[in-house]
C-alpha positions as CSV (number, residue, x, y, z in Angstrom):
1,X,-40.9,-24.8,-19.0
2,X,-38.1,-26.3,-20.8
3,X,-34.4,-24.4,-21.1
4,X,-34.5,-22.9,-24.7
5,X,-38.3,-21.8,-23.9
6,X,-36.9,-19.4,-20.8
7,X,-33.8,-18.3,-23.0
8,X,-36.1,-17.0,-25.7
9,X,-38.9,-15.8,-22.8
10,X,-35.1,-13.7,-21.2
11,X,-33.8,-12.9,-24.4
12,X,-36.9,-10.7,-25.4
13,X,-38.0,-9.4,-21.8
14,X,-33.6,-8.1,-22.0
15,X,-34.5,-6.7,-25.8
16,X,-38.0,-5.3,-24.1
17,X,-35.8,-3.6,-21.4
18,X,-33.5,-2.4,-24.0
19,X,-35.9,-0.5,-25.7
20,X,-38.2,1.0,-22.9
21,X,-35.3,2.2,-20.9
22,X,-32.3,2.5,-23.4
23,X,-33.9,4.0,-26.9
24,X,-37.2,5.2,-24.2
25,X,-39.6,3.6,-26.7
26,X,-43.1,2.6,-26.1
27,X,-43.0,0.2,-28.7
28,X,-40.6,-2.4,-29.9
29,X,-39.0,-0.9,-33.0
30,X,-39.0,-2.9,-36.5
31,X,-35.6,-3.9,-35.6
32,X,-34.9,-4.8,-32.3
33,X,-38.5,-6.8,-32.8
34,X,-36.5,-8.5,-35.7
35,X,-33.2,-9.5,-33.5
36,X,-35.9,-10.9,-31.0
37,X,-37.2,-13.1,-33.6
38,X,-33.9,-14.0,-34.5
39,X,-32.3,-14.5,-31.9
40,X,-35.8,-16.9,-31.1
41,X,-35.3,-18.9,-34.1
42,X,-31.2,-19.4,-33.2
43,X,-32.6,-20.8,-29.8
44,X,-34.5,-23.3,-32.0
45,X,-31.6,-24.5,-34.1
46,X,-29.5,-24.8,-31.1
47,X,-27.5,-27.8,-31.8
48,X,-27.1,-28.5,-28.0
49,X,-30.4,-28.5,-27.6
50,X,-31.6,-28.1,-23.6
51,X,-27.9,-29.0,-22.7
52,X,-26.6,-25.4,-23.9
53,X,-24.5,-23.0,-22.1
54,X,-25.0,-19.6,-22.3
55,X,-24.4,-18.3,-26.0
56,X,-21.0,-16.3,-25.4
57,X,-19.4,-19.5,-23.3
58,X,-20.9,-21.4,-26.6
59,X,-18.0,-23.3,-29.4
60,X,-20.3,-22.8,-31.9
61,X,-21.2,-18.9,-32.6
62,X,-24.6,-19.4,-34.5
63,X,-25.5,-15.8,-34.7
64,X,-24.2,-13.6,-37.8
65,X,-22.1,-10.9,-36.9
66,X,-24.1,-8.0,-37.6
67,X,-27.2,-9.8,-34.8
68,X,-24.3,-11.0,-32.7
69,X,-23.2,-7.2,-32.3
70,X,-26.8,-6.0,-31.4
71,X,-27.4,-8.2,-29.2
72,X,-24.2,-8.0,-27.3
73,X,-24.7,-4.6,-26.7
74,X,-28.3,-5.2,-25.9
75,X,-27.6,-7.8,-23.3
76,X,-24.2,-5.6,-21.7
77,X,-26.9,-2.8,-21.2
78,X,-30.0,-4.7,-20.3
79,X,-27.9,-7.6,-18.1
80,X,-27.4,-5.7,-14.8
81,X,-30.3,-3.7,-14.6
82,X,-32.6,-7.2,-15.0
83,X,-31.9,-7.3,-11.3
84,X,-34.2,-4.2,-10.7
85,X,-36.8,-4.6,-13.5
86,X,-36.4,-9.0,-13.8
87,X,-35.2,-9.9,-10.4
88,X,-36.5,-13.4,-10.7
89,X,-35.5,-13.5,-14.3
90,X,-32.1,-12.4,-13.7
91,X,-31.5,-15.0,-10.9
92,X,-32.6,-18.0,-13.0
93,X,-30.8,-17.0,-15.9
94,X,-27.4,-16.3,-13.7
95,X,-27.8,-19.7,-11.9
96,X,-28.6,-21.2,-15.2
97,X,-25.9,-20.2,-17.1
């Protein structure tokens, strides 16, 4: 599996986290199912491509400051606790930061 395909793959199993155990939804909600998709199709447009860092060490901030916002908060809450509910997930994604 190439880079950009396990960021979007962590990106929504972080947003999935967010919602189950944050907001304690079943279901993904309109919204946070339309920052995964975004945050997918950023990935896509990536202009670095497989050789990207990880998106707040990035020059180039590609998301629009309302989805930038979200998902910061998403990924401050859903981060640590990947090592409980992700712990293979969480160890890529720290070593390939």
């Amino acid at each position: 599996m190439n880079k950009i395909n396990r960021e979007k793959r962590t990106v929504r199993l972080m947003i999935r986290l967010y919602c189950l155990h944050k907001l304690k939804e079943k279901n993904m909600p309109e919204e946070y199912q339309q920052l995964a998709d975004y945050a997918c199709r950023r990935l896509d447009r990536c202009r670095f491509g497989e050789k990207k860092t990880a998106c707040r060490k990035c020059p180039v901030h590609c998301y629009a400051p309302a989805q930038r916002e979200k998902i910061r908060s998403v990924m401050r809450w859903s981060g640590p606790r990947m090592l409980f509910y992700a712990p293979l997930e969480a160890i890529r994604h720290m070593i390939n930061r």
